[in-house]
DRENFI-956903 format. One record per residue: z, y negated, x negated of N, C-alpha, C in turn. Coordinates in steps of 0.001 Angstrom, whole numbers, padded with zeros to 6 digits, always signed. Layout:
<nodes>
ZYXZYXZYX...
</nodes>
This chain:
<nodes>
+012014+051490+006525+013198+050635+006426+013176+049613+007554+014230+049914+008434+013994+048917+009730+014627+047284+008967+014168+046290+009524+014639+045037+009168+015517+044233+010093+016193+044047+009782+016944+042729+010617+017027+042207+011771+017395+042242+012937+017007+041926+013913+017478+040412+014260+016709+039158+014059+016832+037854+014342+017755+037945+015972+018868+036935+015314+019379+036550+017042+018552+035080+017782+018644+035331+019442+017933+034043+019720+018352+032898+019237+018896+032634+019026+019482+031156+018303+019218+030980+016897+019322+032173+015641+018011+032035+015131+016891+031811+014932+016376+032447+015742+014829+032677+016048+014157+031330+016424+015507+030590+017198+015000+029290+017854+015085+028098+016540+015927+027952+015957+016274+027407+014969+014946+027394+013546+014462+028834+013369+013877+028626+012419+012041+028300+013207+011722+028508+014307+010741+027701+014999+010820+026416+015489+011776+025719+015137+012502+024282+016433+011292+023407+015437+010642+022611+016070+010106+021723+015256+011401+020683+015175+012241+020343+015583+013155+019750+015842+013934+019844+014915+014150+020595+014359+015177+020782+013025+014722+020552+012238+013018+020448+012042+011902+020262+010588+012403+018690+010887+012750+018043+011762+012311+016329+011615+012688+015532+010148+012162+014897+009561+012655+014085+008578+014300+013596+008365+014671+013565+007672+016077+012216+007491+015586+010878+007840+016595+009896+008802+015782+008751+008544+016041+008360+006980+014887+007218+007052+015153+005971+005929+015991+005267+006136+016995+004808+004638+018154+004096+005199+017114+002607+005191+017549+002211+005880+017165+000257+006050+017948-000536+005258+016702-001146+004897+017206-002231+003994+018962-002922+004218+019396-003398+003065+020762-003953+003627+021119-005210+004083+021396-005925+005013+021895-006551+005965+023116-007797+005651+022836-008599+005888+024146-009400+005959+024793-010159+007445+023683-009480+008404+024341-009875+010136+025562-008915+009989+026438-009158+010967+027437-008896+011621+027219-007899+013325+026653-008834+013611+025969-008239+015016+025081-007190+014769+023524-008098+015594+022417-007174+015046+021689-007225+013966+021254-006038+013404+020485-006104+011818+019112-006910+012145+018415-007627+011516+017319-007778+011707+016455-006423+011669+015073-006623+012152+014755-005240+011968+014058-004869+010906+013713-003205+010354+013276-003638+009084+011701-003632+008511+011116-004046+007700+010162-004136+007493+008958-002941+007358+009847-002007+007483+009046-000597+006815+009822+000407+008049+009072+001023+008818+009076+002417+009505+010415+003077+009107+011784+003207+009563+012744+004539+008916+012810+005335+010178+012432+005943+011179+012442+006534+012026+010927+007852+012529+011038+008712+011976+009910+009051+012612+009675+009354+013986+008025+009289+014049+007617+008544+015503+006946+010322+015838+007511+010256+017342+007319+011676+018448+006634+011413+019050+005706+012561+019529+004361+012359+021049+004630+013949+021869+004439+013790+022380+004241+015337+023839+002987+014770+024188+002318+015905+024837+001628+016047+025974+001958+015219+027089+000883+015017+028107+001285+014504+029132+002266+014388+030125+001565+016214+030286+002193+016599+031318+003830+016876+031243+004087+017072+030019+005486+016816+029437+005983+015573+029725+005534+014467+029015+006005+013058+029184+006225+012710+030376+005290+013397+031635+005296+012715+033118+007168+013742+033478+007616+014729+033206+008715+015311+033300+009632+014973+032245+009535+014093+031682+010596+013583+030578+011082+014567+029375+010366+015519+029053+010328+016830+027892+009764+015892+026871+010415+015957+026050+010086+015128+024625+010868+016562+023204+011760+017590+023928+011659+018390+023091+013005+018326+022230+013869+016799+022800+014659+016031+022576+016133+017405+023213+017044+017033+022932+017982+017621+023143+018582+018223+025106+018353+016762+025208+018047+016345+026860+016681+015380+027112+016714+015510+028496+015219+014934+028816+015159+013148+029025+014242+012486+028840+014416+011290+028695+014347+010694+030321+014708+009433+030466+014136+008480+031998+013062+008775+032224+012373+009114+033369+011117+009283+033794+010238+007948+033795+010666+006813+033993+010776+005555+034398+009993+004729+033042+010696+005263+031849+010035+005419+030898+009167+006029+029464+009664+007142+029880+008806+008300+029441+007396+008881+029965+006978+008464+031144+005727+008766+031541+004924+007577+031331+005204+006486+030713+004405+004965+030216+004652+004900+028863+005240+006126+028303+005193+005378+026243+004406+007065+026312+003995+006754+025088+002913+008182+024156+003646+008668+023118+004199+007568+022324+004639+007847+021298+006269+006869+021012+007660+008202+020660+008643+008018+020675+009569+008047+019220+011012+007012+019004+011467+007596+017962+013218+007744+018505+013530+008451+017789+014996+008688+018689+015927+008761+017236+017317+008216+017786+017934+007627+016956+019434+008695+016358+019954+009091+017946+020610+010517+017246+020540+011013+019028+020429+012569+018580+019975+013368+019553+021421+013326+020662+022722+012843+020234+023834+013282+021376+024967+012276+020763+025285+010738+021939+026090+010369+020944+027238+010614+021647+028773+009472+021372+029929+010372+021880+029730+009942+023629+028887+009423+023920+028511+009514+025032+027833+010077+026044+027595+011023+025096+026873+012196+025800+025489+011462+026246+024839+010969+025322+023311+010481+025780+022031+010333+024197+021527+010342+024366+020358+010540+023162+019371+008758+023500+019944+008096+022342+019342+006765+021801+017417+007176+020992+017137+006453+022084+015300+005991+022127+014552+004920+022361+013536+004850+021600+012996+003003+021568+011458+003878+021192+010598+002913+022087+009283+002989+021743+008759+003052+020475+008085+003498+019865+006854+003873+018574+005967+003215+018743+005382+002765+019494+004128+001873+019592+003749+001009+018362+004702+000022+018012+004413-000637+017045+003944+000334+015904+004807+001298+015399+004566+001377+013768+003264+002166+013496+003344+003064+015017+001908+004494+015053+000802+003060+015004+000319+002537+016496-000395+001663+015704-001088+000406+014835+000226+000036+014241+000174-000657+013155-000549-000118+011801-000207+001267+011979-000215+002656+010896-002175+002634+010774-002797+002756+012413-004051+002858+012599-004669+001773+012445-004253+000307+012701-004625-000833+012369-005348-000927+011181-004346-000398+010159-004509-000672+008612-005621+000616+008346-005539+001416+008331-006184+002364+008574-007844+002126+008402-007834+001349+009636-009198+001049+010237-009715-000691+009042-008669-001214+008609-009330-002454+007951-009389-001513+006436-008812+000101+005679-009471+000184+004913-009704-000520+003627-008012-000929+003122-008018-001657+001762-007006-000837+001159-007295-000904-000139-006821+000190-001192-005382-000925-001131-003725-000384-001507-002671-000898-001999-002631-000690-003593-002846-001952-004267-002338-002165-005546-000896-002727-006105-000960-002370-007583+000260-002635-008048+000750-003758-008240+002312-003706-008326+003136-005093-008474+002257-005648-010223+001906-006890-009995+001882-007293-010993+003284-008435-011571+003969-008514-011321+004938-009341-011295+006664-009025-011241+007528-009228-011654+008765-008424-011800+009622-008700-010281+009180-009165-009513+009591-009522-007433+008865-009352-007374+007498-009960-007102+006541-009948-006064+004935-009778-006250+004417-009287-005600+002614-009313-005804+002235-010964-005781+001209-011029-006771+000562-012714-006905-000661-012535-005585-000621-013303-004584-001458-012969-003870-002758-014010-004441-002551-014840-005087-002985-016101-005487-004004-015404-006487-003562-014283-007161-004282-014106-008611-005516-013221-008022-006658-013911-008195-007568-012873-008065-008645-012073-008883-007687-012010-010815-008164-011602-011604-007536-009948-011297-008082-009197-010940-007674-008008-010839-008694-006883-010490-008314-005825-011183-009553-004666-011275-009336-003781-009922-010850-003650-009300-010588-003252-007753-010313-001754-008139-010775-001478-008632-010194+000246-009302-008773+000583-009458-008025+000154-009557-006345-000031-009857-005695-000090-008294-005209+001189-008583-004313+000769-007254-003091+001663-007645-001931+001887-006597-000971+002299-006560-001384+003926-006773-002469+004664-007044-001990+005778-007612-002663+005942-008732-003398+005117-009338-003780+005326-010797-002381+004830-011817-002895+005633-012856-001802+005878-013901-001772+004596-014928-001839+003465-014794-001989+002244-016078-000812+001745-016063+000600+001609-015295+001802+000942-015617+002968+001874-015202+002899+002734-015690+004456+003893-015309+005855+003100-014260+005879+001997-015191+006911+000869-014600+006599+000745-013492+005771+000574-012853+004880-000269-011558+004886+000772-011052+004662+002063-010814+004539+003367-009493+005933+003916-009441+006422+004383-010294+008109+005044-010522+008951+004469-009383+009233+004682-008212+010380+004347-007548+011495+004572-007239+011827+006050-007696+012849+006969-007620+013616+006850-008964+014861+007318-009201+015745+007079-010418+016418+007499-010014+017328+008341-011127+018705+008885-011391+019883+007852-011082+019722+006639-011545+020167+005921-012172+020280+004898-011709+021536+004002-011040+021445+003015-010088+020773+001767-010989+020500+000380-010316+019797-000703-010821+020882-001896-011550+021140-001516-012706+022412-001814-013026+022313-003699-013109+021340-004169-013520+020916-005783-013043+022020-006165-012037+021739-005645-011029+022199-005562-009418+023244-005342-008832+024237-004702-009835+025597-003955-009987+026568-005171-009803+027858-004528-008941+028749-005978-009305+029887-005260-010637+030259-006672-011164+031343-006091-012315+032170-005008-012308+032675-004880-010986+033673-003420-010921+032746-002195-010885+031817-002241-009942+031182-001402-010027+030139-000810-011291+029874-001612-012113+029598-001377-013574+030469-000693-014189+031141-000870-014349+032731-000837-015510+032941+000964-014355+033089+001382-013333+032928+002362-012988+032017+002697-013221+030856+003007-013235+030059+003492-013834+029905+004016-014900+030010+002984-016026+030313+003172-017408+031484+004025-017335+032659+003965-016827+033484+004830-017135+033473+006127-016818+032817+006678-015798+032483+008481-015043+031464+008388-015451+029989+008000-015588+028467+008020-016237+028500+008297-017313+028591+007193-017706+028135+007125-019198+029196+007565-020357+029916+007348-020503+031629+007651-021330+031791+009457-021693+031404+010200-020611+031429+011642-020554+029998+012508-021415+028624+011302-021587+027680+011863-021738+027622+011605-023052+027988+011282-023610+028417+011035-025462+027659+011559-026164+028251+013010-026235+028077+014081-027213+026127+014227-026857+025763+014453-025338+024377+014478-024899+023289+013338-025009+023892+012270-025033+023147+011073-025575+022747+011398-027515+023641+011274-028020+023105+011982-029144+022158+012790-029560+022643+014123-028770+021264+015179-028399+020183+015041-028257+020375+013799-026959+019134+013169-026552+018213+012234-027773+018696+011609-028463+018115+010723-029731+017841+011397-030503+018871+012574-030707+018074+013208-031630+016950+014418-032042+016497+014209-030861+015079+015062-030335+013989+013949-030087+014281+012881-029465+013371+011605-029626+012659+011335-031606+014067+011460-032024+013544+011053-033220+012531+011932-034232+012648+013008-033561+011817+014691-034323+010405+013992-033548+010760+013972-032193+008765+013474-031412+008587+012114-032023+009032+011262-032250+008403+010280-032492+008008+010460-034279+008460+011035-035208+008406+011532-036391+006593+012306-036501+006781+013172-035076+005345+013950-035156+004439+013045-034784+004448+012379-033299+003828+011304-033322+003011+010615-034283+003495+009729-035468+003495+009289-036222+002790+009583-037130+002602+011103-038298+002362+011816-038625+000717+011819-038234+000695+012548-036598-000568+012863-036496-001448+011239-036271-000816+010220-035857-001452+009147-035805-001832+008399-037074-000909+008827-038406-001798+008408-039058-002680+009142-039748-002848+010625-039072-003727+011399-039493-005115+010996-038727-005109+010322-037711-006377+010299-036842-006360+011037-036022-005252+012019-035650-005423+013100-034511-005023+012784-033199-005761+013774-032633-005307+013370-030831-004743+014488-030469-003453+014434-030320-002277+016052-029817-001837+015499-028679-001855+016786-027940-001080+016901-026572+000198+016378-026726+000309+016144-025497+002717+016184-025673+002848+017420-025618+002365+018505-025058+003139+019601-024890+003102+019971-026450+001735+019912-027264+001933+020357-028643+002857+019972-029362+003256+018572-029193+004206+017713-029640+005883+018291-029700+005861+017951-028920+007173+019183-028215+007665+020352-029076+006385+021536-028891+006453+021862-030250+006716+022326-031115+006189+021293-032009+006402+021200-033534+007541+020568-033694+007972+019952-032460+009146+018790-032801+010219+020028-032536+010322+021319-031865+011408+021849-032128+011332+022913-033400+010451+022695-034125+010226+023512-035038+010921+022852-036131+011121+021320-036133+011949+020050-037359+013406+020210-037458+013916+020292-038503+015238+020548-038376+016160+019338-037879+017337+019491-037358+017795+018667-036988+018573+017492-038012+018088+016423-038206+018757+015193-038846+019906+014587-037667+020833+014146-039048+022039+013411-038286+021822+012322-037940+022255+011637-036518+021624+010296-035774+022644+008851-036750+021939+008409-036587+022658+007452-037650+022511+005790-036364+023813+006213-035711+023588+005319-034497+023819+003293-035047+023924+003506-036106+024002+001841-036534+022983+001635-036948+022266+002213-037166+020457+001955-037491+020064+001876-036385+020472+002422-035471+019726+002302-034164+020105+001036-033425+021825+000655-033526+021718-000879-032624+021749-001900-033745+021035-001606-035023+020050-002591-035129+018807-003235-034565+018690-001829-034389+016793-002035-033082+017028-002357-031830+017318-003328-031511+017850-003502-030267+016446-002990-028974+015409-003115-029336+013965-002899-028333+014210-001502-028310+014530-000837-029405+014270+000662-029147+015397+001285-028535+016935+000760-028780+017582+001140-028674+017814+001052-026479+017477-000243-026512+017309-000230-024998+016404+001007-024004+014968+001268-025097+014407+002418-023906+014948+003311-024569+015921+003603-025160+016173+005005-025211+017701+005076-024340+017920+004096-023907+019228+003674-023162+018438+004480-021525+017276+003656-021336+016472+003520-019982+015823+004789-019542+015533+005909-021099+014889+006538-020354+016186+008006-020375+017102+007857-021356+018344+008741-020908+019181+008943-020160+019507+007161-018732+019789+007324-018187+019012+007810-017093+018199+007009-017111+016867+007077-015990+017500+006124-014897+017240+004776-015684+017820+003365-014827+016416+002334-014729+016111+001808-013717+015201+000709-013722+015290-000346-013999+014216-000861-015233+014103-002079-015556+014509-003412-014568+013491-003474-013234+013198-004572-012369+013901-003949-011424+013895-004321-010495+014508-003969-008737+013489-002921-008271+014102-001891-008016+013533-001118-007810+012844-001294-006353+011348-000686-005776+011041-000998-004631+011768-000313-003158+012035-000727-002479+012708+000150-001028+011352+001312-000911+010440+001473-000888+009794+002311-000484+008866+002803-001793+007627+004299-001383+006800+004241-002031+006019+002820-001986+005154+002479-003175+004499+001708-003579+003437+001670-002343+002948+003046-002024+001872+002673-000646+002555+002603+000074+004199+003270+000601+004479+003148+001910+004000+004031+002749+002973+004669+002514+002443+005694+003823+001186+005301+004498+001242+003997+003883+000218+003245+004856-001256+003527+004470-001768+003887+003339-003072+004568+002979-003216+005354+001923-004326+005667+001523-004189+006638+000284-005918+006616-000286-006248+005641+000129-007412+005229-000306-007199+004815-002094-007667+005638-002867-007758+005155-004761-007989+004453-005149-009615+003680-004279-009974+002314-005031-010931+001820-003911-011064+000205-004128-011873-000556-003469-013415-000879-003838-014023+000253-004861-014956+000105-005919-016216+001038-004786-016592+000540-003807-017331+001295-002598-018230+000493-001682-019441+000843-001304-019982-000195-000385-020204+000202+001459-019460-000992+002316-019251-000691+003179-020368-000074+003894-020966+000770+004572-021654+000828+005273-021555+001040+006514-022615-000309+007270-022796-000898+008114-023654+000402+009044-023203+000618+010195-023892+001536+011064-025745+000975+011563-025317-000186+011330-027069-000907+011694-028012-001706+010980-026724-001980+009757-027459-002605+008731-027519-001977+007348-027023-000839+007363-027060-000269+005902-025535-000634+005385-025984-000325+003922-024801-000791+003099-024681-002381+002788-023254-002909+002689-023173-004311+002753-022509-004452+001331-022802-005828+000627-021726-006113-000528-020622-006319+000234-020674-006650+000590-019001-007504+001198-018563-006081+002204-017028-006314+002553-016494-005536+003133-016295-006106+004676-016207-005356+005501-016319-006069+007512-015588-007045+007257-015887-007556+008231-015265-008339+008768-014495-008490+009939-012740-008736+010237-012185-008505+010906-011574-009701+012008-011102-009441+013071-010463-010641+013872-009415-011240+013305-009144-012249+013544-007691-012649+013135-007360-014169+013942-006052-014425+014181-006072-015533+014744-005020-016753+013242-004941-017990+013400-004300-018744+012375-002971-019326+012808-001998-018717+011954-000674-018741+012641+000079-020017+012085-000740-020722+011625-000401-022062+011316+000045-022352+009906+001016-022734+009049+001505-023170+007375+002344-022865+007058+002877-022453+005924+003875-021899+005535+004250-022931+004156+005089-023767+004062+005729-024664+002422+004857-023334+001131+005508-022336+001307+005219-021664-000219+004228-021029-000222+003234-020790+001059+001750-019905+000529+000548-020622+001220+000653-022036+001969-000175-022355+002893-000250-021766+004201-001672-021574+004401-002074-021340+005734-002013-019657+005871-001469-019189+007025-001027-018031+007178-002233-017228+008114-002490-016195+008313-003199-015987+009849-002435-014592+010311-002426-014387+011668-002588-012558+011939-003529-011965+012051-003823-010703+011481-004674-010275+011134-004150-008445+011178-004242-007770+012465-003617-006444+012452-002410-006005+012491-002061-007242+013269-000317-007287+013255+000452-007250+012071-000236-007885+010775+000253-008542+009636-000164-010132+009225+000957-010455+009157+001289-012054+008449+000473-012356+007347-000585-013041+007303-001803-012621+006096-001431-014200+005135-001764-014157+003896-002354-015298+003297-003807-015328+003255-004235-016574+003486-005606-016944+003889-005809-017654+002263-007007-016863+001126-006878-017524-000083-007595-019006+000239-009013-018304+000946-010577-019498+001102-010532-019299+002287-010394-020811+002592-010721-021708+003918-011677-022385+004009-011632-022552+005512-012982-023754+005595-013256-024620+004787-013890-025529+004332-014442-026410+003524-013362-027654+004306-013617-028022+005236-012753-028946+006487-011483-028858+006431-010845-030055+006494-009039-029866+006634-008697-029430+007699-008004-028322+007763-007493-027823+009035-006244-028631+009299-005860-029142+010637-004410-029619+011005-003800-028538+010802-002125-028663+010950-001210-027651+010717-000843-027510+012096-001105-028379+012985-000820-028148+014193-001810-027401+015223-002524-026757+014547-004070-025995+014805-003563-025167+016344-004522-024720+017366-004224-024215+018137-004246-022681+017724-003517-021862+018087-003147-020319+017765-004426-019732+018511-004981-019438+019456-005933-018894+020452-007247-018658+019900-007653-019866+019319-008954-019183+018823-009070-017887+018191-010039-017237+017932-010287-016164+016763-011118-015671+015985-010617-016399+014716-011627-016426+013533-011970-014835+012863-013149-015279+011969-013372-014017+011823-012910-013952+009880-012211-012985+009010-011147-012924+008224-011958-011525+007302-012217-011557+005890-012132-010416+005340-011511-009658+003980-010670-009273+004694-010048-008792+003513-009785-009050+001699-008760-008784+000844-009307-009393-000443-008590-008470-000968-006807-008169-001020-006559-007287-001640-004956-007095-000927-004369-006346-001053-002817-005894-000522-002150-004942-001414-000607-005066-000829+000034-004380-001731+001845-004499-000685+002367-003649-001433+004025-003761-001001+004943-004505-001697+005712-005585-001283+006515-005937-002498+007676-004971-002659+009002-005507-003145+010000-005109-003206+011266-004462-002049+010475-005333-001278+010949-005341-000169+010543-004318+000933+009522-003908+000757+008493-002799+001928+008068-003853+002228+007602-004757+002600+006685-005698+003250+005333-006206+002846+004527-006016+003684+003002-005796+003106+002662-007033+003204+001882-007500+001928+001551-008354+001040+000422-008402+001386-000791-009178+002041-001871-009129+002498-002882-010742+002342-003570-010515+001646-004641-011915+001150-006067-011592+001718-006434-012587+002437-007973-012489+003002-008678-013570+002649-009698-013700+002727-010751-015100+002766-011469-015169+004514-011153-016255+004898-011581-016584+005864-013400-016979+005608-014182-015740+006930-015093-016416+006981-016042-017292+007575-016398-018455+006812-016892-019305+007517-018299-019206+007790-018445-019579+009381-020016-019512+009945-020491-020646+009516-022047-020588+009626-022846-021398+009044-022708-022982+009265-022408-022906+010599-022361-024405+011327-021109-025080+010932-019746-024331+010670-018748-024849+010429-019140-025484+008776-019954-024400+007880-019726-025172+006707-020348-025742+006133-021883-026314+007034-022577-027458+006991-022578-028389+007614-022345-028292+008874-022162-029103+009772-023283-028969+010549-022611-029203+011897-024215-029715+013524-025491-029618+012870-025477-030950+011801-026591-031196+011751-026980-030267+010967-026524-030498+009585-027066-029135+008404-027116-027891+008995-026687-027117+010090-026749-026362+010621-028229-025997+011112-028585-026935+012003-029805-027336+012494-030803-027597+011782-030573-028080+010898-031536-028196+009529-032012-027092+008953-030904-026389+008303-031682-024688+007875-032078-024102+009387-031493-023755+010390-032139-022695+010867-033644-023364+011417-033932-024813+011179-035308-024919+011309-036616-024531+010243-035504-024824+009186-036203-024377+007556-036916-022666+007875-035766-021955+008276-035838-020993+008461-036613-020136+009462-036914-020938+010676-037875-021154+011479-039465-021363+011278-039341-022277+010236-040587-022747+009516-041242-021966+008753-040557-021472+007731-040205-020716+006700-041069-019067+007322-040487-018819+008732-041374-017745+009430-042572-017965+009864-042750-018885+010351-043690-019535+010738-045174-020029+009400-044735-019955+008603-045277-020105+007620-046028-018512+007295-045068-017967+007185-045260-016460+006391-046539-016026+007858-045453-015731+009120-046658-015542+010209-048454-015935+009596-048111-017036+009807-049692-017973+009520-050390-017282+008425-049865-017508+007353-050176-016483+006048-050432-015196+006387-050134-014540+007334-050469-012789+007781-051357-013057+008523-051732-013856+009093-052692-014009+009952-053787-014154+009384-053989-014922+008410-055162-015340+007629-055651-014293+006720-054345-013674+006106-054848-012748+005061-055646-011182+006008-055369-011181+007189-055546-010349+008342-056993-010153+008424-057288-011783+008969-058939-012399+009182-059871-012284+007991-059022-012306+006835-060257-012734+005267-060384-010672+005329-059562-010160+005409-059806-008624+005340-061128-008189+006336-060488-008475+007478-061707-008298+008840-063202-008923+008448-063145-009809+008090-064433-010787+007417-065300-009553+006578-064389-009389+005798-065373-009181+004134-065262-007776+004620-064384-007133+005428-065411-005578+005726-066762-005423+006615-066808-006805+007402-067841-006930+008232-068538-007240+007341-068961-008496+006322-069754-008062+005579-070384-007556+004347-069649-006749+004101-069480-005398+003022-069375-004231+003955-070726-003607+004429-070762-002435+004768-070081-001147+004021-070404-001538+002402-069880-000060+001968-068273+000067+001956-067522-001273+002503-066354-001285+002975-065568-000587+003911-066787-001329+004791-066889-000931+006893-066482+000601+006729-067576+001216+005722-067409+002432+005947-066447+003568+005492-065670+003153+004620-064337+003744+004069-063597+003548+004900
</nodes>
């Protein structure tokens, strides 16, 4: 049986890496007029060629880019391949590729929103095991929905809603309750039997129950129950839903429950330690630093009042504590600054231990020395020593 013979434009089409490219991400929404600010989270994916490509402006792109600047970037994102101008819109990648490796390399797990806006960067009661892909708050990972964020809705647009949504699904909302009420019936049952059943078993037995009539005024009596069965039939979100996944892309590390190891010193309690410079105060979180081309909160500071008018240049050394995404895509990042010895005793106390410490060797030395000599002694005279 002969098969099909692909035309070239086929053939090209179903090999184009070019046609695999992503959709962008839409960007956050805007209230400029002009230009958008830009947005916090990557919506463009980022392109590389070969060299020898890049030095000839082949990016693979529809048409070929400026030489001028295509043989000085590595990595590209392009915005639409042909506009009515007959030209293909491009802006450097640099930032997000390595921003992407930045984080990468500092190696902190993203945990969950604890909070209905924002991560507490402040709270540092939290289990390092927990992060954005363990299963403990359904609410907290779920970002996707059927179901717009009705909080968020303006009045007309509600009242539409309700009227094409919800108004048509009547007869199926019913349906829907009244299969809830058969599982939660079994539920029940085996819980106060002491048993531990699957959902799928659940399921079931629950279509094995005959069907009872929903008796919907018993139900908006319950106003708690009646709401998640509102939430999970439409499939609408409680809180504001997040612009992105919860990690974002940015790692996929499970947990922070690991000990760093040091190429020369072994394994360390503490996790590296990274550069960072201090980007001065912020009214609502304090003292800020950069730290990987992210805007950090600094929890523990020096012991010493820092001015707010601090010079930017120096560069302290910063380690990590915990991160996360808010609502927004914008990474949420808390470190403890660490302080060297001299800063958090001072000149003198400084000078003080490392003489202790000096001594302290000096001591032990002396002590090896002696215990060295009393050995040498007593085999010299204890022959039947000498001779073992």
């Amino acid at each position: 049986m002969s098969t099909k013979t692909l035309s070239p434009a086929a053939h090209l089409l179903r090999n184009s890496r070019l046609m695999a490219m992503p959709a962008p991400v839409p960007p956050p929404p805007s209230l400029s007029i002009t230009t958008p600010p830009p947005a916090p989270y990557p919506t463009l994916q980022a392109i590389t060629t070969p060299r020898s490509s890049a030095f000839r402006g082949d990016w693979g792109l529809k048409r070929g880019l400026p030489l001028s600047t295509s043989a000085k970037s590595i990595y590209m994102r392009y915005g639409a391949l042909d506009t009515i101008e007959h030209m293909t819109t491009f802006e450097s990648a640099h930032d997000d590729v390595y921003t992407l490796r930045k984080w990468q390399e500092l190696d902190v797990a993203l945990y969950p929103p604890v909070s209905e806006h924002d991560y507490d960067m402040d709270s540092r009661t939290f289990d390092p095991r927990n992060t954005v892909f363990d299963e403990v708050k359904p609410e907290a990972y779920k970002w996707r929905y059927e179901g717009p964020f009705v909080k968020g809705m303006a009045p007309k647009d509600l009242r539409e809603y309700i009227k094409k949504e919800i108004v048509p699904r009547k007869d199926e909302f019913y349906d829907f309750v009244a299969k809830r009420q058969r599982v939660d019936k079994i539920k029940r049952k085996h819980m106060m039997a002491g048993e531990v059943v699957s959902p799928a078993q659940i399921e079931k037995e629950a279509e094995g129950l005959e069907i009872e009539k929903v008796d919907i005024m018993k139900i908006r009596a319950d106003h708690p129950y009646l709401e998640r069965l509102v939430i999970d039939f439409l499939d609408i979100p409680i809180n504001k839903p997040p612009s992105t996944h919860p990690s974002a892309g940015l790692h996929y590390t499970r947990s922070n429950a690991y000990a760093y190891n040091d190429p020369e010193l072994g394994p360390q309690q503490a996790k590296k330690e990274v550069p960072g410079r201090r980007l001065g105060w912020q009214p609502a979180t304090g003292q800020v630093a950069g730290i990987a081309g992210v805007v950090a909160k600094v929890q523990r500071n020096s012991m010493r009042t820092t001015p707010r008018n601090e010079d930017r240049f120096p560069v302290h050394k910063y380690r990590p504590v915990k991160a996360g995404i808010d609502s927004k895509g914008k990474i949420q990042l808390a470190v403890d600054q660490v302080v060297p010895p001299s800063e958090l005793y001072g000149s003198t106390g400084f000078r003080f231990l490392a003489n202790r410490r000096i001594a302290a060797q000096t001591d032990a030395a002396t002590r090896q020395r002696k215990n060295d000599t009393d050995a040498i002694m007593e085999r010299l005279l204890n022959p039947s020593m000498a001779s073992r």
